[in-house]
C-alpha positions in Angstrom: -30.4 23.9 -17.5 -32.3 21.5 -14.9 -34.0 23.1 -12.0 -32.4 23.5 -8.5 -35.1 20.1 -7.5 -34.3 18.0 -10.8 -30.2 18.7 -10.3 -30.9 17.4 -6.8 -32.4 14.3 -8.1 -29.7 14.1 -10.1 -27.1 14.1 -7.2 -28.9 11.5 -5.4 -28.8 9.0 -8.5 -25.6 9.4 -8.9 -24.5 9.2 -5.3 -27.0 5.4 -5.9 -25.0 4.4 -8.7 -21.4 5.0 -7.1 -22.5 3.7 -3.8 -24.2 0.5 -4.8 -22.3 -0.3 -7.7 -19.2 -0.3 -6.4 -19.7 -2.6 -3.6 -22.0 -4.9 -5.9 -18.7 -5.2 -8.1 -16.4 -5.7 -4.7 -19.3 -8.3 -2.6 -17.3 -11.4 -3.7 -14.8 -10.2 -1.5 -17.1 -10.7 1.4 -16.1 -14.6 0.6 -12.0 -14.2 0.0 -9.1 -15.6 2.7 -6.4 -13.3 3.8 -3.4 -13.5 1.8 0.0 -14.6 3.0 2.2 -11.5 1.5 2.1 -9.2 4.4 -1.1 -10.0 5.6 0.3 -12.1 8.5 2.6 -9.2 9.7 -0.4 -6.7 9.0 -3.0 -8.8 10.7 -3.3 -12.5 11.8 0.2 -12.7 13.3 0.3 -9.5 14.8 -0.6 -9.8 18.3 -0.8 -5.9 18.9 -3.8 -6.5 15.9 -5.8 -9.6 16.9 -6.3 -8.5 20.1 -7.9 -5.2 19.3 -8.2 -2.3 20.7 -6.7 -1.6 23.7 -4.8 1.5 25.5 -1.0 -0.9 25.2 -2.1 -1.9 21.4 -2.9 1.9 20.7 0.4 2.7 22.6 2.2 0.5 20.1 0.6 1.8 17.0 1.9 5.2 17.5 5.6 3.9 18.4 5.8 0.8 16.0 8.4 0.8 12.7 6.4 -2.1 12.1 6.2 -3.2 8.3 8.6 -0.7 7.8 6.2 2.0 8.1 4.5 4.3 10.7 0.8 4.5 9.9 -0.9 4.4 13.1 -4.5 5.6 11.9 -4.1 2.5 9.9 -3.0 -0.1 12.6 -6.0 1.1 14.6 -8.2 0.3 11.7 -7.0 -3.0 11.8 -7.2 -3.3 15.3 -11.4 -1.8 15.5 -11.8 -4.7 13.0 -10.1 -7.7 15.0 -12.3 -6.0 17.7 -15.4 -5.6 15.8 -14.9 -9.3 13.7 -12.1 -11.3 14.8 -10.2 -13.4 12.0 -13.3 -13.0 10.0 -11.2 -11.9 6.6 -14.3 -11.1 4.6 -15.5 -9.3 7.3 -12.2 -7.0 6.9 -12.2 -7.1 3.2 -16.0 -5.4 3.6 -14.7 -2.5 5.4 -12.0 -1.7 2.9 -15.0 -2.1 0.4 -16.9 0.6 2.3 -13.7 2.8 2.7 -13.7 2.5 -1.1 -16.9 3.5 -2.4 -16.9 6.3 0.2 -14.0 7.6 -1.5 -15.9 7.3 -4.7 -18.6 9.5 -3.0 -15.6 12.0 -1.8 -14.2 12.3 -4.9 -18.2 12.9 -6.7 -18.5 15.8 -3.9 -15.2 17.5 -4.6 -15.2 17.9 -7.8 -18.7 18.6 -8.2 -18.1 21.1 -5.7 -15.0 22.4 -7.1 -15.7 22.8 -10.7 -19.5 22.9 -10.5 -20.0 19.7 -13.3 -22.1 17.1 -12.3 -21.7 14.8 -15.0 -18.4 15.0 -16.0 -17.3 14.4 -12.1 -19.7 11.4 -11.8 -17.8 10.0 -14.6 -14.5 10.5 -12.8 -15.8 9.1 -9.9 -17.0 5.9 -11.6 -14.2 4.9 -13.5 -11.8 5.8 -9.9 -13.9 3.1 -8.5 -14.5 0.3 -11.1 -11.0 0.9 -12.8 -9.7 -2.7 -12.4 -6.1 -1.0 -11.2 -8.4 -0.2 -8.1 -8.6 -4.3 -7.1 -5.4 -4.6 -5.3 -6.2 -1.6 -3.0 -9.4 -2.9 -1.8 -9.0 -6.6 -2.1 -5.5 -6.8 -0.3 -6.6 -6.8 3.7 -2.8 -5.4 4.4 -3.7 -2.2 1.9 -6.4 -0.5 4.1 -3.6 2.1 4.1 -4.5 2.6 1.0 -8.4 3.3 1.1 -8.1 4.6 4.7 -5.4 7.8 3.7 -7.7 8.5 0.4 -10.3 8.5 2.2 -8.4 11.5 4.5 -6.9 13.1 1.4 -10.1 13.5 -0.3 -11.6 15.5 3.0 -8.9 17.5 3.0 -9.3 18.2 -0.6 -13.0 18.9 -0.2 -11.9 21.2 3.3 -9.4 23.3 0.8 -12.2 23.8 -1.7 -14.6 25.5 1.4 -11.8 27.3 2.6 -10.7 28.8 -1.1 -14.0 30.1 -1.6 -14.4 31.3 2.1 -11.5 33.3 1.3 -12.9 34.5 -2.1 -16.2 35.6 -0.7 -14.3 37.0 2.4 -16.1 34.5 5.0 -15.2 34.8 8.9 -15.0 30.8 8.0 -11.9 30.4 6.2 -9.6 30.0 9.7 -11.6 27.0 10.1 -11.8 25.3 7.4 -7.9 25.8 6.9 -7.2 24.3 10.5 -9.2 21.4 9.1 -7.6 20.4 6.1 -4.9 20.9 7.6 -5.9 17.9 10.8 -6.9 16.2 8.0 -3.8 16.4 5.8 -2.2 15.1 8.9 -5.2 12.2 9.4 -3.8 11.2 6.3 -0.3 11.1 6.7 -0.6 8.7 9.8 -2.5 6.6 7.4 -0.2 6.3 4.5 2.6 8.8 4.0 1.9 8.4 0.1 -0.6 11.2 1.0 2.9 13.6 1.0 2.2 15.2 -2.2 -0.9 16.6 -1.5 0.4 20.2 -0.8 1.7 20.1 -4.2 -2.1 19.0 -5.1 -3.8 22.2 -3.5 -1.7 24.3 -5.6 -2.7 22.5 -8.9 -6.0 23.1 -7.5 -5.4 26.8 -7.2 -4.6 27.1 -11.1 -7.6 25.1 -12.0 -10.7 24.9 -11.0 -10.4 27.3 -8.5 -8.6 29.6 -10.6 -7.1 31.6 -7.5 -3.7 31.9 -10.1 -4.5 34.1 -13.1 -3.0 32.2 -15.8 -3.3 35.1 -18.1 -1.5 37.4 -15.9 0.6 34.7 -14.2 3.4 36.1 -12.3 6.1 34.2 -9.5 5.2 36.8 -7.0 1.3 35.6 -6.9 2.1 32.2 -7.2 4.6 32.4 -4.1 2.1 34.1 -1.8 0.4 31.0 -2.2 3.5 28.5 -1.8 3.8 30.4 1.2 -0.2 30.2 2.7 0.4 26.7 2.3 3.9 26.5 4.7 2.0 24.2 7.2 1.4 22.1 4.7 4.7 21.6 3.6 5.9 21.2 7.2 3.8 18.3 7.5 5.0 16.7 4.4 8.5 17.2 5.7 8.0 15.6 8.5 6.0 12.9 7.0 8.9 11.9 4.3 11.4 11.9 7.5 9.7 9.8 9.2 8.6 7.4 6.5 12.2 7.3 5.1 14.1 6.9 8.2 11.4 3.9 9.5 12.3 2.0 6.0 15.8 2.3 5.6 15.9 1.1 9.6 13.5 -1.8 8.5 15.3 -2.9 5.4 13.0 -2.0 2.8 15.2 0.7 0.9 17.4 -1.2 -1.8 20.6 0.4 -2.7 19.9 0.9 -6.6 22.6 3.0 -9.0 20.5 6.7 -10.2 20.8 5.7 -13.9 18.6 2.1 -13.0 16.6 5.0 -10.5 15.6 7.1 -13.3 15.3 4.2 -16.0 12.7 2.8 -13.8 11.1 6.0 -13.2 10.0 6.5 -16.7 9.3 3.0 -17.7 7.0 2.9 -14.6 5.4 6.0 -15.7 4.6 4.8 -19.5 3.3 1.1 -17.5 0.9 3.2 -15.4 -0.6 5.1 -18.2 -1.2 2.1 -20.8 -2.8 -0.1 -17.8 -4.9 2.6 -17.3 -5.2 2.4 -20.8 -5.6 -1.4 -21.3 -5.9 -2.8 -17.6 -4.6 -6.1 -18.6 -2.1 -8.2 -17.2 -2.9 -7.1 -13.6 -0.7 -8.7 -11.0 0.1 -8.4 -7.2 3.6 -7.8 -7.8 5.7 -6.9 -10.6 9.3 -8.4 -10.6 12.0 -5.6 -10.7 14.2 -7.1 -14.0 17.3 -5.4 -11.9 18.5 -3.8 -14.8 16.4 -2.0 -18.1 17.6 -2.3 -21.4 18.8 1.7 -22.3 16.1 1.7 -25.1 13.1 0.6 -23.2 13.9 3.1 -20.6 14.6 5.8 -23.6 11.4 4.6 -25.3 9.8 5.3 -22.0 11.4 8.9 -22.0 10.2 10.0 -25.9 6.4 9.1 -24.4 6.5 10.9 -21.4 8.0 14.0 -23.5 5.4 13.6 -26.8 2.4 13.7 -23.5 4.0 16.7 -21.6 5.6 18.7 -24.2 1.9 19.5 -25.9 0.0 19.8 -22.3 3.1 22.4 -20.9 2.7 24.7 -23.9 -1.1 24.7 -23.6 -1.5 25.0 -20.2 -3.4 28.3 -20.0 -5.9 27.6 -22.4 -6.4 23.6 -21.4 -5.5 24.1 -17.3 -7.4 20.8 -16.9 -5.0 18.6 -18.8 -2.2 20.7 -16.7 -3.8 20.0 -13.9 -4.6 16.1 -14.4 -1.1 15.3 -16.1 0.8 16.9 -13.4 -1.9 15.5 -10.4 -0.7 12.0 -11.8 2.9 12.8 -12.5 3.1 14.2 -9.0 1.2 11.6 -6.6 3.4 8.8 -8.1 6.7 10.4 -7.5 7.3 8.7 -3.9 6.3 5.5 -5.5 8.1 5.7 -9.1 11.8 4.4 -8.0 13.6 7.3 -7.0 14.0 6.0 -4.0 13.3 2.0 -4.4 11.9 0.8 -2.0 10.8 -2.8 -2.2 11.2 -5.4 -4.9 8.4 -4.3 -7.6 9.2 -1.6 -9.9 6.1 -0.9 -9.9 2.5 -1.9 -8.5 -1.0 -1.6 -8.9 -2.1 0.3 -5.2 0.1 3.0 -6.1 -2.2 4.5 -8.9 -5.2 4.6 -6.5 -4.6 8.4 -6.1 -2.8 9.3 -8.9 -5.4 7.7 -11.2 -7.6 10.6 -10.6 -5.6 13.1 -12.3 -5.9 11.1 -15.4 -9.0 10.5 -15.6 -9.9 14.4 -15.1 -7.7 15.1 -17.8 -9.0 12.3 -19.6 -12.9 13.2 -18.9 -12.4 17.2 -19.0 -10.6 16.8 -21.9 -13.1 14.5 -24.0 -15.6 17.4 -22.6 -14.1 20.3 -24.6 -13.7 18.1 -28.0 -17.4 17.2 -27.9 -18.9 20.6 -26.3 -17.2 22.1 -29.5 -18.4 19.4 -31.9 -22.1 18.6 -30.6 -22.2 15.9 -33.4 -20.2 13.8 -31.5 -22.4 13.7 -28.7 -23.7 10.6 -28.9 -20.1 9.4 -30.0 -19.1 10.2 -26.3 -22.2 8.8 -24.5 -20.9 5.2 -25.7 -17.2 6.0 -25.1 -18.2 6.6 -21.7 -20.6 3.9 -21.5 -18.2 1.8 -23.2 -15.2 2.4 -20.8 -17.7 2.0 -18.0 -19.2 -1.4 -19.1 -15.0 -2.1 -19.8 -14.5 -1.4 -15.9 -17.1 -3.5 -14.8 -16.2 -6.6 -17.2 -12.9 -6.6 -16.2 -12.7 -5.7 -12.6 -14.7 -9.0 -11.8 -12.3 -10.9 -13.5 -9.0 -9.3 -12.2 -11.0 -9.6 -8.1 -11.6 -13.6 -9.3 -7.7 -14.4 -9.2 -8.2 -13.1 -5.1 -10.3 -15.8 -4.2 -7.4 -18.1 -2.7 -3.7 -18.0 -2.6 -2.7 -20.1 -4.8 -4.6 -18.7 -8.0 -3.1 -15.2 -7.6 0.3 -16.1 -7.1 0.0 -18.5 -9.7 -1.6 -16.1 -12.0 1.4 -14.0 -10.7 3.9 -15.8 -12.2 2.1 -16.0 -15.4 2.0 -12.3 -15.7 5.5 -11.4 -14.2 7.8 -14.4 -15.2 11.2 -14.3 -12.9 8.8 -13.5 -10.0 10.8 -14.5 -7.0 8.2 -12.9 -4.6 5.2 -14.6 -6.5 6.9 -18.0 -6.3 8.5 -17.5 -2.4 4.5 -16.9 -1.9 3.7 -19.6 -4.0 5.2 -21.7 -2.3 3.9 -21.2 1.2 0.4 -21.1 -0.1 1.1 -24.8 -1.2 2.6 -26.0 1.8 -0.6 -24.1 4.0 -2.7 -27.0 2.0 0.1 -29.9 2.7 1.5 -30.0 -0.8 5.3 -29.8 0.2 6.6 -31.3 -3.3 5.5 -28.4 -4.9 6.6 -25.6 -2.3 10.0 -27.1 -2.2 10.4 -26.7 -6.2 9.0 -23.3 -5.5 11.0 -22.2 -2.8 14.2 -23.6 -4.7 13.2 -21.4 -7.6 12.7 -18.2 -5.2 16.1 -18.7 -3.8 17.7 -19.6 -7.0 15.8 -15.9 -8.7 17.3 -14.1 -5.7 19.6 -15.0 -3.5 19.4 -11.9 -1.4 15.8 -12.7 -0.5 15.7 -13.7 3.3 12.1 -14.8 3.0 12.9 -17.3 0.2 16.3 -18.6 2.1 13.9 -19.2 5.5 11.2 -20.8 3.6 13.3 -23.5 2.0 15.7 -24.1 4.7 12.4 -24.9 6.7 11.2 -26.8 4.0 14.4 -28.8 3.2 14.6 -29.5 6.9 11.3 -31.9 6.7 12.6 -33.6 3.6 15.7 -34.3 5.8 18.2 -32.7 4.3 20.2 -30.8 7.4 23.4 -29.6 5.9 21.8 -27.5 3.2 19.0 -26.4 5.3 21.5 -24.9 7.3 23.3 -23.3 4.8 19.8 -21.6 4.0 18.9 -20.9 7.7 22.3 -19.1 7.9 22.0 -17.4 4.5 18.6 -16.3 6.0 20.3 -14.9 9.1 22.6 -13.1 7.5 20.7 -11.4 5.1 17.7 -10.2 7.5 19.6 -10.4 11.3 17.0 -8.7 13.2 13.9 -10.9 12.4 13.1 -13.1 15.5 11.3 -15.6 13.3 14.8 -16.3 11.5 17.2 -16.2 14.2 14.8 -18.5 16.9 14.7 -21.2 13.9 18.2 -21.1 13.1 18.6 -21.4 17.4 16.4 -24.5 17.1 18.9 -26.4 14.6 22.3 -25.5 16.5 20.0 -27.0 19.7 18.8 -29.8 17.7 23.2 -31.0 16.7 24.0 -30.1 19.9 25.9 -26.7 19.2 24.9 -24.8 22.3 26.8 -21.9 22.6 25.4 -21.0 19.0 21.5 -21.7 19.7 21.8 -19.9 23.1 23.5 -16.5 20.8 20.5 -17.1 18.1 17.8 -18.1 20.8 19.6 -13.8 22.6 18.9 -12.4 19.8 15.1 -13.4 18.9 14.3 -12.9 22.5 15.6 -9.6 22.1 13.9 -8.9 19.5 11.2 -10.0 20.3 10.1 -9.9 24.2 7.1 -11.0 24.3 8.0 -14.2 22.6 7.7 -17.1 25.7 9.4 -19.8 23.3 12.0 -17.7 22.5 12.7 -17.0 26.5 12.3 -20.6 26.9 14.8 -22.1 24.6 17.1 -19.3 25.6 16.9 -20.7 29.1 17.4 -24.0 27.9 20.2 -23.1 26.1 21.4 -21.8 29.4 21.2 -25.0 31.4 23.1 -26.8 28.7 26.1 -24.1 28.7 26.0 -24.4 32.3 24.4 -21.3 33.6 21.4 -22.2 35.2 21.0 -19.2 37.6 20.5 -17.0 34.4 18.5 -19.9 32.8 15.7 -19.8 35.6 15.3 -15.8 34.8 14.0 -16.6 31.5 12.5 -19.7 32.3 10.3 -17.5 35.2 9.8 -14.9 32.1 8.3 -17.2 29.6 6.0 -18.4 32.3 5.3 -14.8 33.0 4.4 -14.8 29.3 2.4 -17.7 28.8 1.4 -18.9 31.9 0.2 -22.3 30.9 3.5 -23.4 29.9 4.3 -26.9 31.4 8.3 -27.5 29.7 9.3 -24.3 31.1 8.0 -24.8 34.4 9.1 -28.2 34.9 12.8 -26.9 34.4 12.2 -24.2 36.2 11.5 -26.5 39.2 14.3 -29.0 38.1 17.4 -26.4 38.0 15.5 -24.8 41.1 16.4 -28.0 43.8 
């Protein structure tokens, strides 16, 4: 056993090698564009987030549905960034970085402090932070949610831990470090509500390591007194999972799906997580739902998850780690896995960040007790680890390389996920951002012609077909577009700008209504709503919105000339 001063040295190295390794493997990022999927709504066309902080933009981040979620901790992040940076996106992608490999560092300190093993819990650590599954989190500017509520839900763990051995030792300290997790817990939750499971979390953690369930006397009455000490917990998650769920069916992103095609997906997800894990190959940015699975994929999928579970369930008490791993992984993934779909992917790669750690303590703890019982295979497990290591940091590069601009990683995308009508909508646009229109008008087409419920995909080529000259079946699209997403300002003022451009007032001045209302602070849209006006005949109403988008923009000449013009 190493000395209290060599274990120490120990600690530091290893606290080095997770610090500077992981951003060494992340520093290209410090060179990478934002993306164009979500990172406009997240960040360079949100107004409330360019500008920084402020005392109205931290007003709206504790009110906003935005995105279809309510993560205010993480709108603020944003927000200290535009403050601290501006558009600078590598700038942004650096503090993700540094929100990652301090999570690497959490996760060291919590399980060393939990279980007491150094080594084994810098390996865990390591491979959470070079795992190439890990890229999408920190290389995707609008999934700071990510990185940020890990960041929270590994404090809280590490809280949990000082406040299940305060209790133990009987220290005057446990209130505290209780109220603390439990702020924490809640840090998290205004982060990313993905974080909801953790109550479920502390109670794996009270079978193993900190053992506060005796799993050779194990009984329901013990294990309810602590269900119960961990009520405000609960009530948190609650309210978490009613807020997230009510803010994404209102915004559109919960997709009526049949249970069977639920549940199918559930387990098929479940067996893709595990063999990327696995064999991270194949990585993408999104992962086309197929719509429906074929019954013996999905049953395929089943037979796995039973031949894993089956074994670790009837050997819980005498291998609590694999319990405890299995079930951390099972459990952080269920408000991802497709019981309730939300979004078009059936599954991605951000939604392993936290549930990866379960199986790799299962995986780690487990290769532990196979070689401390067979020391010849000691070396053996020094160049497994080594090797799944070197793996990680091989790979990881590569899968951060098809970041670099838009174009490779949708394109790369599609190679991966064929079908992909989100890869090829995104596709698109990143060709027409760099003037190629030929291609994002095959693109687009192919988006729409994928899915036809896909608002984005009807805008895009409606816009698209608009510059080619082809007016009757952009409108078709623009109208398509409307219909299918009705409250998105962007939509309706476009589809207002053709009815103006033939002439159909009545119609603009209704679409031109709705974006206004929609969105306020929109000058253009208050402008063409006035203009709308004039042309119906209604110019008293017309000079209120003309005034407004001057109040708006002040430096707006067309809407103060009319404004003068009705006004004599």
């Amino acid at each position: 056993m190493p000395d209290a001063r060599t274990e120490r040295k120990f600690l530091a190295l290893v606290c080095l090698v997770l610090a500077f390794g992981t951003v060494a493997l992340y520093w290209p990022l410090g060179h990478f564009p934002f993306i164009l999927y979500d990172d406009e709504q997240y960040i360079t066309g949100n107004q409330h987030v360019v500008t920084g902080l402020s005392w109205v933009n931290f007003k709206w981040a504790f009110t906003t549905g935005e995105a279809a979620n309510w993560h205010p901790l993480t709108w603020l992040s944003h927000q200290a960034d535009c403050a601290a940076f501006g558009p600078n996106a590598g700038r942004h992608h650096f503090v993700s970085v540094l929100l990652h490999a301090a999570n690497a560092l959490l996760l060291f300190a919590f399980l060393r402090g939990a279980t007491g093993a150094l080594w084994r819990s810098a390996l865990v650590a390591a491979l959470f932070a070079w795992h190439p599954l890990r890229v999408e989190s920190v290389a995707w500017a609008s999934e700071r949610k990510d990185v940020l509520s890990t960041f929270f839900f590994l404090l809280t763990l590490i809280a949990y831990v000082k406040y299940a051995n305060a209790v133990k030792n009987k220290i005057s300290a446990a209130v505290t470090f209780y109220v603390l997790a439990l702020l924490l817990f809640a840090c998290g939750l205004m982060s990313k509500p993905m974080v909801v499971t953790l109550p479920f979390v502390l109670l794996l953690l009270d079978c193993w390591p900190l053992n506060r369930i005796q799993r050779e006397a194990f009984t329901v009455r013990a294990c309810s007194k602590l269900v119960v000490e961990k009520t405000p917990f609960f009530i948190l998650a609650a309210a978490g999972s009613a807020v997230t769920y009510l803010v994404q069916s209102g915004g559109g992103a919960v997709w009526q799906t049949p249970w069977p095609e639920r549940l199918a997906n559930a387990a098929i997800a479940y067996a893709s997580y595990v063999l990327k894990m696995v064999r991270p190959t194949d990585l993408c940015i999104v992962y086309s739902h197929p719509k429906h699975w074929p019954f013996l994929v999905a049953a395929g999928a089943v037979v796995l998850l039973l031949v894993w579970t089956i074994p670790i369930v009837l050997n819980w008490r005498r291998y609590p780690y694999l319990a405890v791993g299995w079930f951390w992984f099972l459990g952080t993934l269920v408000p991802t896995i497709g019981i309730v779909q939300v979004g078009a992917q059936y599954m991605a790669d951000r939604y392993s960040y936290i549930p990866s750690i379960g199986f790799f303590i299962m995986v780690v703890w487990g290769g532990w007790e196979i070689v401390s019982n067979r020391p010849q295979w000691k070396n053996l497990s020094f160049i497994l680890a080594g090797g799944a290591l070197l793996g990680c940091c091989v790979l990881t590069p590569i899968q951060l390389s098809f970041w670099r601009d838009n174009v490779t990683l949708f394109r790369h995308a599609i190679e991966v996920s064929p079908d992909n009508y989100i890869a090829a909508n995104c596709l698109g646009k990143a060709y027409e951002k760099i003037g190629d229109n030929e291609h994002a008008l095959v693109l687009y087409q192919v988006s729409v012609e994928a899915e036809p419920r896909f608002p984005q995909s009807q805008f895009n080529y409606a816009i698209m077909l608009l510059l080619f000259g082809d007016k009757p079946k952009a409108f078709e699209h623009l109208e398509a577009a409307a219909a299918l997403e009705p409250h998105n300002p962007d939509i309706q003022y476009d589809l207002g700008q053709y009815f103006a451009h033939a002439g159909n007032w009545q119609d603009a001045m209704r679409c031109f209504s709705n974006s206004a209302a929609l969105r306020p602070d929109y000058p253009n849209a208050q402008f063409n709503f006035g203009a709308a006006l004039v042309n119906i005949g209604d110019p008293t109403n017309a000079a209120v919105h003309f005034r407004e988008a001057l109040r708006l923009q002040p430096n707006f000449p067309e809407a103060s000339n009319d404004l003068q013009r009705i006004s004599k």
